[in-house]
C-alpha positions, 0 to 999 in steps of 0.5 A: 692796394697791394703796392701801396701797402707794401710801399708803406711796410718798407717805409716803417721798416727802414724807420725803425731801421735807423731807430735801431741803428743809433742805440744798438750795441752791435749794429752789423747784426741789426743790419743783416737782420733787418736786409732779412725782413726786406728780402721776404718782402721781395718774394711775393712782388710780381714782374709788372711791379718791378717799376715800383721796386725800382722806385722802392729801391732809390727810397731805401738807400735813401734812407740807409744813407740818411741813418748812415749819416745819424750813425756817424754823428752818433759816434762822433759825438760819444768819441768826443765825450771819450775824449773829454773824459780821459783828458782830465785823467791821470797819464799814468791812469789805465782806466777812467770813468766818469758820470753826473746823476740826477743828484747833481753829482760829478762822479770819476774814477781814476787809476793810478800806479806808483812804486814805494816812497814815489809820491803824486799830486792827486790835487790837479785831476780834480775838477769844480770851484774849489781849491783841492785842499778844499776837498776831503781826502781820505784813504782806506789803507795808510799801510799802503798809501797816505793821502795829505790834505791837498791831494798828494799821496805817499807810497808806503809799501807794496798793495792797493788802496782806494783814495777818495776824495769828495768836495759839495757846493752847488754841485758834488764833487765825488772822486775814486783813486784805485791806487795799486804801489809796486816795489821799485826794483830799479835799485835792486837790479843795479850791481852796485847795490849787490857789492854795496855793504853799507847800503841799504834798500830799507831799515826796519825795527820790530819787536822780539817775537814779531814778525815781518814780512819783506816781501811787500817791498820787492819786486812782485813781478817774482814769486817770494819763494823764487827769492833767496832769503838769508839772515846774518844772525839767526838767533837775532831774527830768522827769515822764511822761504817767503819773506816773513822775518821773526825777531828772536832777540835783541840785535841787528840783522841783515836781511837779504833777498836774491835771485842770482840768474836775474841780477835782484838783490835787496838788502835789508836792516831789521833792528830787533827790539832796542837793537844791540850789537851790531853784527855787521858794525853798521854804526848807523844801527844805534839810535841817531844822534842828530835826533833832538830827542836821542841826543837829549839829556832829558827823559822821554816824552811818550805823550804829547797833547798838539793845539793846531789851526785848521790847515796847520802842519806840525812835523814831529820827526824831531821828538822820535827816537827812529826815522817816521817810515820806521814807525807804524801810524794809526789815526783815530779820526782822519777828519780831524788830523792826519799824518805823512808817515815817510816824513812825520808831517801831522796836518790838521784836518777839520775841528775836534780832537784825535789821537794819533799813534806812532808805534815802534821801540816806543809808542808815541802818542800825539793827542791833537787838538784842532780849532779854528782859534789856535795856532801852532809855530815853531821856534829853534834855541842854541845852547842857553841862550834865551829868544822872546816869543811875544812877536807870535802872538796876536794880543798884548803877551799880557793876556795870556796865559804862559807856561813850558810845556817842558821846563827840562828843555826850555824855561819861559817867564810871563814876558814871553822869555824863552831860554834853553835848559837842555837838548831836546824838544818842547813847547811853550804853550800860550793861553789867552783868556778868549779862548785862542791857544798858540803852541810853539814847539821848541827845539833846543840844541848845542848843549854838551852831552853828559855821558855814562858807562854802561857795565855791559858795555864799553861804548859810553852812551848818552843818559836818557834818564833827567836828574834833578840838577839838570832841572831849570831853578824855579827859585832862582831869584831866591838864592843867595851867594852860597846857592841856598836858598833864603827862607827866614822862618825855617831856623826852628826846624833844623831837622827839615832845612836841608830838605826844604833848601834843596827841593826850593833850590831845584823848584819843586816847593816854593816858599808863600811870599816875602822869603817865608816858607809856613812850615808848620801849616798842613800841606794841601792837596793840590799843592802836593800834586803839583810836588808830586809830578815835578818829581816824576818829570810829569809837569810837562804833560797837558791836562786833557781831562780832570775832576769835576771840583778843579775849575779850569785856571786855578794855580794846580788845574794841569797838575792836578788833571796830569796826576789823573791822567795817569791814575795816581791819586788817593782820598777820591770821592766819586769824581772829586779831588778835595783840592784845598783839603789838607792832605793825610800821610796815607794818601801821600805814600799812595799817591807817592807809590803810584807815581813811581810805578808809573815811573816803572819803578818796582818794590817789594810789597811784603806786608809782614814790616806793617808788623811792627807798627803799633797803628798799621790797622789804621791803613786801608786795606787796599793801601797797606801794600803800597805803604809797605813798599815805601817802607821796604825800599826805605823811601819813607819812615814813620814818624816813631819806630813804631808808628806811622800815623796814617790818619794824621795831616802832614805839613809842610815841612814832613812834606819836604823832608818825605819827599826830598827822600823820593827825589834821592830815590828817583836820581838814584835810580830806584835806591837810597 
């Protein structure tokens, strides 16, 4: 009884035995545990049953050879799941995991390391039925690293960051990239780079009583303080024992990080504010001139509105002052468009509208617009020669809706004619009546620069500032042999015909049909915002929102909505423009005051010349300081020497003469 009983004690031993060995963790310590339990057993067998020990003993290594045999399948089988799993990894992973869940979700997560400016396909580790530009891809740290659509990342500077990307159909697809961007030293260890003067390991640009700190773009395998930090001109911009670089005045420095005994150097440029003198005499510190923009004779355009297809990439390199790596980038919302910092290359996400920002000297704004109906495109111009534009289109071009998004840059007439105005960057944006938007982006070059001569300076530098005499004629067919334009209903006012000719000459007024001006009829609303924000340049912008009395495709909807955009408006009620009301004198010098102040235009609003005005108590108190300062600068007069007739309509012809006054005042620049 008792062999037996033994017998069956030593079977579920080594049973439980082989259990153990194939989940245990640590199966050596299992084992000397388990030859423990078997020798206790051993001591209280007498000799005469040596022969069934014997017996015992061939079963147990039976046994222990059986699990033995179970314990190496084991293993081969988690060695080829290792396998499996690390081959669909990155070479430059250090670590990868990867599971399934019960929720049918593919989970990986996949190191990765780069230096600054490498970039990497992300797109080829992932795995599923779909494309990578099908996944969503997103990152939690633009500063360090920018992810595009389709998986391939840009180091920006030195850090971490985690990228996802995730993807469902029948199965989910979740995806984590640890991304650690280490500073590329190699060009920084190389003597060449130490003797070199006019080359530099990076550029950057900050404002006066910024800072920035350098030490996120070398070499991190030495401490900041280990550096030798130095600044050509302190009194542009000071350096830390760590790095971190003040701007103090308006200038250009260089920068420099050593460390003698190792052979590292680095040298940076730090343009501070709008730059300056140069001290070292590094040409390449004043604003580019290969930039469409800089070269340009056209103001700047801080606010642009962006119509993209889904999947659409528009590279707006071209429209900033600076190089995109030299700007900081913030996106609103990554689902709808995202932007490749180093190269300012927007890729339009998924549908909706975003604002994305790109703050440097300027800040640019780029409001985008994503669906599924538009489509953007791209069109290059030399000099004033003229391309057609009907060949982008999907529909008869008479079906659309045409317009310049900047008629200072390029013109275009209703059959889709394209011509160039002046150097720079515009668009050409087409409507069609079901909805379909196509924004083709201009590109104007050749045209000569017009220069002028600052009083601070000797260098003669290009004009940033548009006059009116640049502007594309809107009445050209209306001229006549002495370049005056022909109305035939203006001999009468002889006092408001100079004033009329010009402004119809520059295209700010238009006459209503058959060489007839009207005169003497009252002036719209409507119609004086469209003058308006001619004048301050602004009939380029996009209306992105707008009163709710304007219905969307009247003549004035855009200019109307562009004078709301930027807060110059008068006689509102609640969220109404009273379009086609006749416009009162009062509301045209607000609105005029506003506009300019928009413009960055400053006056002298002391109320005391309202004195002399018999009916000044007319003005709204919350106006009278505007209208005093139109009145100071000598912008407008009243209509006596001792009236202004606030309350009174004005019509077309006050109108013209009123602001034809504004157009001296702004290609004056602020004086009359």
């Amino acid at each position: 009884m008792k062999k037996k009983l033994l017998a069956l004690v030593l079977a579920a031993v080594m049973a439980l035995s082989g259990t153990a060995f194939v989940y245990a963790d640590e199966p050596s310590d299992t084992t000397t545990q388990e030859s423990g339990s078997s020798s206790e057993g051993s001591e209280i067998i007498t000799a005469a049953e040596q022969t069934t020990e014997a017996v015992t003993e061939k079963q147990t290594e039976k046994q222990t050879e059986a699990t033995t045999e179970i314990i190496t399948e084991a293993k081969k089988e988690t060695s080829t799941e290792t396998t499996t799993a690390a081959s669909s990894s990155s070479s430059s992973s250090s670590s990868s995991s990867s599971s399934s869940s019960s929720d049918n979700t593919y989970r990986q997560s996949i190191a990765v390391s780069l230096s600054v400016d490498d970039t990497k396909n992300l797109g080829k580790y992932v795995e599923g039925d779909a494309d990578p530009s099908n996944f969503s891809w997103s990152t939690d740290d633009k500063k360090v690293c920018s992810v595009s659509s389709s998986g391939k990342i840009t180091a920006n500077k030195k850090g971490t960051c985690t990228i996802t990307a995730t993807y469902s159909n029948k199965k989910k697809y979740e995806y984590t990239f640890n991304v650690t961007v280490k500073s590329d030293s190699s060009s920084s260890k190389s003597s060449s780079s130490k003797s070199s003067s006019s080359s530099y390991n990076k550029s950057f640009t900050i404002k006066v009583d910024k800072t920035l700190d350098l030490y996120d773009y070398v070499d991190d395998d030495y401490q900041a303080k280990e550096y030798e930090w130095t600044s050509s001109n302190k009194s542009i911009a000071t350096v830390s024992n760590k790095g971190v670089v003040s701007g103090k005045d308006d200038g250009v420095v260089t920068i420099k990080a050593i460390i003698d005994d190792e052979d590292v150097s680095y040298k940076f440029k730090v343009t501070v504010g709008d730059g300056g003198d140069d001290d070292d005499d590094d040409s390449s510190s004043k604003k580019s001139s290969s930039s469409s923009s800089s070269s340009s004779s056209v103001s700047k355009k801080l606010s642009w509105d962006l119509y993209l297809g889904t999947k659409d990439e528009l590279d707006v390199s071209d429209i900033l002052e600076e190089d995109p790596s030299d700007y900081d980038w913030d996106v609103k919302d990554t689902d709808v468009a995202d932007v490749i910092e180093k190269s300012g290359i927007i890729t339009a996400e998924g549908t909706g509208s975003t604002k994305i920002y790109a703050d440097g000297d300027d800040k640019y704004t780029f409001n985008v617009h994503v669906e599924k109906e538009y489509k953007v495109e791209t069109l290059k111009i030399s000099g004033d020669s003229s391309k057609n534009i009907e060949s982008y289109l999907d529909y008869d071009i008479d079906e659309y809706k045409i317009s310049s998004g900047r008629k200072d840059v390029a013109t275009v007439t209703d059959s889709g004619k394209v011509t160039g105005v002046a150097n720079g960057v515009g668009y050409i944006l087409c409507k069609h009546e079901d909805g379909d938007i196509v924004q083709i982006f201009v590109t104007v070059s050749g045209f000569a620069k017009k220069t002028e001569t600052k009083e601070t300076t000797t260098e003669a530098t290009t004009s940033d500032k548009t006059t009116f005499a640049d502007a594309q004629s809107a009445a050209k067919s209306m001229q006549n042999s002495s370049g005056a334009v022909s109305f035939d209903d203006i001999s009468s006012r002889p006092w408001a015909i100079e004033a009329i000719n010009n402004m119809a000459s520059k295209g700010i007024i238009k006459g209503i049909g058959n060489n007839k001006f009207d005169p003497d009829n009252n002036c719209k609303r409507c119609d004086f915002a469209i003058v308006l924000t001619k004048i301050l340049g602004l009939d380029g912008e996009i209306a992105t929102t707008n009163y709710a009395d304007i219905k969307l495709g009247e003549y004035y909807y855009n200019y109307v909505g562009v004078a709301k955009k930027y807060g110059i408006e008068s006689g509102v009620t609640g969220d109404s423009f009273h379009p086609m009301e006749m416009i009162t004198r009062e509301d045209i010098m607000v609105m005029t005051y506003k506009g300019l102040i928009q413009k960055g235009y400053n006056f002298n609003v002391d109320q005391n010349v309202l004195n002399g005005y018999s009916d000044a108590d007319k003005i709204k108190t919350e106006n009278r300081a505007a209208i005093a300062a139109l009145i100071n600068a000598k912008v407008i007069t009243g209509t006596s020497d001792t009236t202004i007739d606030p309350t009174s309509n004005i019509t077309r012809a006050q109108m013209a003469v009123l602001m034809n006054n504004v157009v001296k005042f702004v290609d004056n620049g602020g004086k009359l």
